[in-house]
Residue frames as a rotation matrix with the C-alpha (Angstrom) as fourth column:
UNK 1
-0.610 0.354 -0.709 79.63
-0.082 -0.918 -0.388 -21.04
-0.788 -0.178 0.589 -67.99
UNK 2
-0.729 0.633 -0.261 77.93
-0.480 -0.200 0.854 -21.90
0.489 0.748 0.450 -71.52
UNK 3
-0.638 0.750 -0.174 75.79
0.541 0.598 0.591 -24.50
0.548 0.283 -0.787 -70.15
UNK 4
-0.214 0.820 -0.530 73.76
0.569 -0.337 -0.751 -21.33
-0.794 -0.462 -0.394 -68.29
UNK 5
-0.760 0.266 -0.593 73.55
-0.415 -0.901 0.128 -19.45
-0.500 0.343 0.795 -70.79
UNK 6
0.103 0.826 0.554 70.12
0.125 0.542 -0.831 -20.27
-0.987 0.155 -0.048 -72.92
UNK 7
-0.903 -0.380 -0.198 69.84
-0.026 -0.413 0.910 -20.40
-0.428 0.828 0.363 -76.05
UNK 8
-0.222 0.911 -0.349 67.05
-0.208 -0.394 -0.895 -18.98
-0.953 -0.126 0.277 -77.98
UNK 9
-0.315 -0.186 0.931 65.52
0.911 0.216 0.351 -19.16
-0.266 0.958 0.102 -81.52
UNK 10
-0.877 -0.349 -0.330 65.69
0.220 -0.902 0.371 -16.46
-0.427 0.252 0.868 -83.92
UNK 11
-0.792 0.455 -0.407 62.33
-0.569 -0.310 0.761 -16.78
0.221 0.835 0.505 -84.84
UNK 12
-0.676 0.663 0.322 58.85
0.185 0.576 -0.796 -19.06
-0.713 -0.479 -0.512 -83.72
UNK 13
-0.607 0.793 0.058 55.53
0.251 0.122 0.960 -19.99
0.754 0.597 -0.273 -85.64
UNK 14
-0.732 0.638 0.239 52.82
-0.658 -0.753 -0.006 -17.59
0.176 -0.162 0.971 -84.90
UNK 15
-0.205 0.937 0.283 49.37
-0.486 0.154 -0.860 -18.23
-0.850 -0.314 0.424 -84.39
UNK 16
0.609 0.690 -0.391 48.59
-0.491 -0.059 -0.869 -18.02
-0.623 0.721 0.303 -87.70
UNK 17
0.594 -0.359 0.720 51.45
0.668 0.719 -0.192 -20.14
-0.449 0.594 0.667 -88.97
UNK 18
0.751 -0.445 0.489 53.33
-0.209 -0.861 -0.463 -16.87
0.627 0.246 -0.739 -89.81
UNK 19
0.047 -0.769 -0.637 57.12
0.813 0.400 -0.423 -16.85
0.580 -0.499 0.644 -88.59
UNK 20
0.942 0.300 0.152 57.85
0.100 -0.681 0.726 -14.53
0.321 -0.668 -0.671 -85.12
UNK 21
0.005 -0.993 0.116 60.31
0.631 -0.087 -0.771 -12.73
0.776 0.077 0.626 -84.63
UNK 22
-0.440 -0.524 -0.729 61.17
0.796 -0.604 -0.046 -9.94
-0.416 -0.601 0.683 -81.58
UNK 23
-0.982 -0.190 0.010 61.34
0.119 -0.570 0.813 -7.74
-0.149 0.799 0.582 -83.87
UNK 24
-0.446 0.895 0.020 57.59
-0.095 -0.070 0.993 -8.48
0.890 0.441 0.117 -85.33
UNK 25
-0.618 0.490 -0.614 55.67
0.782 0.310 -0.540 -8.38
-0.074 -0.814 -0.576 -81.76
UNK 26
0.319 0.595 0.738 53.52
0.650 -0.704 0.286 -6.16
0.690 0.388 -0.611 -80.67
UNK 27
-0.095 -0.760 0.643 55.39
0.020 -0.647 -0.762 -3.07
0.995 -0.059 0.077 -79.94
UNK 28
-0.819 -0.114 -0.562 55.94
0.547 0.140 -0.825 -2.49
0.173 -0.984 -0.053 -75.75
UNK 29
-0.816 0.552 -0.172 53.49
-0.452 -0.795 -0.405 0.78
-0.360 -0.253 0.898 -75.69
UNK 30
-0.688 0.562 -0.460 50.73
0.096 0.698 0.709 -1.78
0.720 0.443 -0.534 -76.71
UNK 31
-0.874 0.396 0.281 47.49
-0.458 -0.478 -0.749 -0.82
-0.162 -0.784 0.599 -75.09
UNK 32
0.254 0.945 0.206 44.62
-0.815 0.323 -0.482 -2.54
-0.522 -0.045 0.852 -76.83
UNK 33
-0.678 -0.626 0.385 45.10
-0.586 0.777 0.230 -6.30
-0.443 -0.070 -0.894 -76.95
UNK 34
0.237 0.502 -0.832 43.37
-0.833 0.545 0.093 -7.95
0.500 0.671 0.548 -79.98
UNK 35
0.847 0.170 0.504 43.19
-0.301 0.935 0.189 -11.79
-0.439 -0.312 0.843 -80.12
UNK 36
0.729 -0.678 -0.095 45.81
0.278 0.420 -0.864 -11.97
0.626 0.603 0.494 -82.88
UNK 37
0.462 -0.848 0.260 48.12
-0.294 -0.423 -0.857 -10.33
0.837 0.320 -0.445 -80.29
UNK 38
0.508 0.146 0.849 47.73
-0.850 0.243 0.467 -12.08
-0.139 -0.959 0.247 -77.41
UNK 39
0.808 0.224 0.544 48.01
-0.230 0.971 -0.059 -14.89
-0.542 -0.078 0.837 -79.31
UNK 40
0.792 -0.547 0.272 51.37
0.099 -0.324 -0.941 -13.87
0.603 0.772 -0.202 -80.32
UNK 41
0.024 -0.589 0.808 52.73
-0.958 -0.244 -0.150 -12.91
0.286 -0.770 -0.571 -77.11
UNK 42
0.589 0.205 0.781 51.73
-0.670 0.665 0.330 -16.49
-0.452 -0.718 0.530 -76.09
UNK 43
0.926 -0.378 0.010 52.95
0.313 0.753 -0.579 -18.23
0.211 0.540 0.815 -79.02
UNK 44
0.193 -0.973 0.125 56.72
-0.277 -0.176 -0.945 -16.24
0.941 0.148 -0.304 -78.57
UNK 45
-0.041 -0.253 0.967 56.79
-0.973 -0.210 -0.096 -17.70
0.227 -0.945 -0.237 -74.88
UNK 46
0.817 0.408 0.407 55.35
-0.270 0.895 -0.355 -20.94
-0.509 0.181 0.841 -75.45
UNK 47
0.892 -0.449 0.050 58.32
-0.029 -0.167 -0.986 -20.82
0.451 0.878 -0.162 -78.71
UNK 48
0.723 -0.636 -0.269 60.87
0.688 0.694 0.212 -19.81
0.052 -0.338 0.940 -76.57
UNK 49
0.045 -0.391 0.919 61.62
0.630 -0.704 -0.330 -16.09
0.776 0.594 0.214 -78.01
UNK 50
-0.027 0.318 0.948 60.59
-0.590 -0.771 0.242 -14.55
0.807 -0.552 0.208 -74.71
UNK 51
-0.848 -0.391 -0.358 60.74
0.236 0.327 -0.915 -15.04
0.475 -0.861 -0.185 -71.17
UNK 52
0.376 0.845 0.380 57.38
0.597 -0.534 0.599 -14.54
0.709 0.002 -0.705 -69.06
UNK 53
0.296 -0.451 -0.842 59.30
0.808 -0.352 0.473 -12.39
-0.509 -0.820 0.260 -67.13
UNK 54
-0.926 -0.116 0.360 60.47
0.367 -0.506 0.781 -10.62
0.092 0.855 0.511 -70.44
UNK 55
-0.323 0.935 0.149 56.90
0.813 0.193 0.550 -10.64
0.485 0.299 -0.822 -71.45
UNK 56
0.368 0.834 -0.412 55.55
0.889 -0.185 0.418 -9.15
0.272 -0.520 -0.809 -68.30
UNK 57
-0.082 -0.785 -0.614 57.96
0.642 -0.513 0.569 -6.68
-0.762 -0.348 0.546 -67.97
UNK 58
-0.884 -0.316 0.343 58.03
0.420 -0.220 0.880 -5.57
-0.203 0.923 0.327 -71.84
UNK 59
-0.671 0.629 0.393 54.54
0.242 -0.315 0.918 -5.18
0.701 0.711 0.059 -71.94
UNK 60
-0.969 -0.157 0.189 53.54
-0.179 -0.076 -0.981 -4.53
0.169 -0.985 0.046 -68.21
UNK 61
0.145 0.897 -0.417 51.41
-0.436 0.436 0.787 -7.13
0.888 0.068 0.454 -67.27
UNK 62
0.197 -0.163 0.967 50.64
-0.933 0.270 0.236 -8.60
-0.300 -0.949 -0.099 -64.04
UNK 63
-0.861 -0.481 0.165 51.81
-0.480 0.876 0.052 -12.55
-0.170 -0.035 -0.985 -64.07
UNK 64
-0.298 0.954 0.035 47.81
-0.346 -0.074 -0.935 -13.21
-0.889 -0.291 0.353 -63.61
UNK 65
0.270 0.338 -0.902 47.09
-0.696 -0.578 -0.425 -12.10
-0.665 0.743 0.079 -67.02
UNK 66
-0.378 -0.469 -0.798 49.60
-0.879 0.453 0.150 -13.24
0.291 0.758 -0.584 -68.83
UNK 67
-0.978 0.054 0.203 48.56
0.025 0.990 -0.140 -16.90
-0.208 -0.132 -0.969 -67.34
UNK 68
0.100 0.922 -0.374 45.02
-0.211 -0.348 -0.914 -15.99
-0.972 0.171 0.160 -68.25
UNK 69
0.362 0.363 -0.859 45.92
-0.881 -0.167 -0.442 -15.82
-0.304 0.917 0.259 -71.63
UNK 70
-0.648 -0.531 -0.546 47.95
-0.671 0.737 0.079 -19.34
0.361 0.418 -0.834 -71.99
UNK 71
-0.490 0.748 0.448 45.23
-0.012 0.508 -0.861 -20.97
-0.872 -0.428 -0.240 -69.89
UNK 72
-0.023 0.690 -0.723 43.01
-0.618 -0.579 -0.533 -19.48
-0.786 0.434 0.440 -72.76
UNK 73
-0.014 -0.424 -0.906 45.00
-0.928 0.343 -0.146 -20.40
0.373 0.838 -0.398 -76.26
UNK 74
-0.888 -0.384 0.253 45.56
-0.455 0.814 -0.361 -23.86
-0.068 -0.436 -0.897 -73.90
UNK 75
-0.430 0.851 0.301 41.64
0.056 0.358 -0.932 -24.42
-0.901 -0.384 -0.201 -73.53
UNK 76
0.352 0.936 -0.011 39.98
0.380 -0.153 -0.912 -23.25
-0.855 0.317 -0.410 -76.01
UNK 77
-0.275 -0.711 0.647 42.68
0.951 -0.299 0.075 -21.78
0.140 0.636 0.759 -78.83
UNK 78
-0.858 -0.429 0.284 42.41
0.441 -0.897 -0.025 -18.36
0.265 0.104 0.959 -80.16
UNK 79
-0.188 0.816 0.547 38.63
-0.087 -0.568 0.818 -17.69
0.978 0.106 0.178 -79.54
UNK 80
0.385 0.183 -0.905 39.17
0.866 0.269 0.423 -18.83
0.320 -0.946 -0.055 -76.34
UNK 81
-0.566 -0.823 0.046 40.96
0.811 -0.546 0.213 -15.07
-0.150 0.158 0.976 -76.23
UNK 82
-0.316 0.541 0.780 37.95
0.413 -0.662 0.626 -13.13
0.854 0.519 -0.014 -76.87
UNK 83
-0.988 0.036 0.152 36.88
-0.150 -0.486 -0.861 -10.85
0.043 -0.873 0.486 -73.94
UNK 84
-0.302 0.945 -0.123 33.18
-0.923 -0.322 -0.212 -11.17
-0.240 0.050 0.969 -75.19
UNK 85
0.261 0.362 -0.895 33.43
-0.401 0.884 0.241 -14.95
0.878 0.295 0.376 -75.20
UNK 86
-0.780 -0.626 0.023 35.31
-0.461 0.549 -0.697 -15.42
0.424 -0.554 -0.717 -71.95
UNK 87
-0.166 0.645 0.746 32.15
-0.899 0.212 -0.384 -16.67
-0.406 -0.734 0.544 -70.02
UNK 88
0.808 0.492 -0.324 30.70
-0.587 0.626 -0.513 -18.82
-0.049 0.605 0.795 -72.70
UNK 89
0.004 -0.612 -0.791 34.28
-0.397 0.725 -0.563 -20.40
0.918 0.316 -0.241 -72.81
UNK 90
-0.200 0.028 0.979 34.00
-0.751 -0.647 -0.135 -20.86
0.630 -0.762 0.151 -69.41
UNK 91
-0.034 0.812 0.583 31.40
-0.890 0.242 -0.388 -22.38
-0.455 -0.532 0.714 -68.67
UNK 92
0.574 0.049 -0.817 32.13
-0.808 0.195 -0.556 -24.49
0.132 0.980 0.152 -71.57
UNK 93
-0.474 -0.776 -0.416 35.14
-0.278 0.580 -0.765 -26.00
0.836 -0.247 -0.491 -69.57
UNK 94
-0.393 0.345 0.852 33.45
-0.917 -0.080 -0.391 -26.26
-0.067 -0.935 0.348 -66.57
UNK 95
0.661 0.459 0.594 31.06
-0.439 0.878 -0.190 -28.80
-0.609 -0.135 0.782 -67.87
UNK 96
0.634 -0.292 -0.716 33.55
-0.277 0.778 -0.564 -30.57
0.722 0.556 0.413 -69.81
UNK 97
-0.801 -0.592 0.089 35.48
-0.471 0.532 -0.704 -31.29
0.369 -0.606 -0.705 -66.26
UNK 98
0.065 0.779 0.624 32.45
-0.955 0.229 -0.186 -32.42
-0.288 -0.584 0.759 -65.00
UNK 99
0.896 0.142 0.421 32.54
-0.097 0.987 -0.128 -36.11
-0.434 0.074 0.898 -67.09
């Protein structure tokens, strides 16, 4: 029975190199999603602190999304996270698959 159980850390490096904790997310009733908090939610899933199931659940998002934003932080880091950059990052990848 232990080896299902998971074990988690008590804690992950942020975006910003700051330590994450549960505790320090951004609360569930979260409605307007800066960059710094996306890029939190990604970094405590990515970390290990969260589940994207957790995640999507905790902070009702659609699966979609949430892969939207790790695609993002994955391409392009945090500015890749801006709503008012998402084309320009875009397009940006596009032509770098091109060569």
């Amino acid at each position: 029975m232990i080896e299902n159980q998971k074990i988690r850390p008590g804690q992950v490096i942020g975006p910003l190199g700051e330590p994450l904790t549960v505790a320090s997310l951004p609360p569930p009733s979260t409605t307007r999603w800066v960059v710094r908090r996306k890029a939190e939610v990604v970094a405590a899933v990515t970390g290990g602190l969260l589940s994207v199931e957790e995640v999507c659940q905790r902070y009702s998002l659609s699966l979609e999304e949430f892969a939207g934003w790790q695609r993002a932080v994955d391409r392009s880091g945090m500015p890749g996270l801006r709503v008012t950059r998402i084309q320009h990052y875009k397009s940006l990848y596009e032509r770098q698959q091109k060569f």
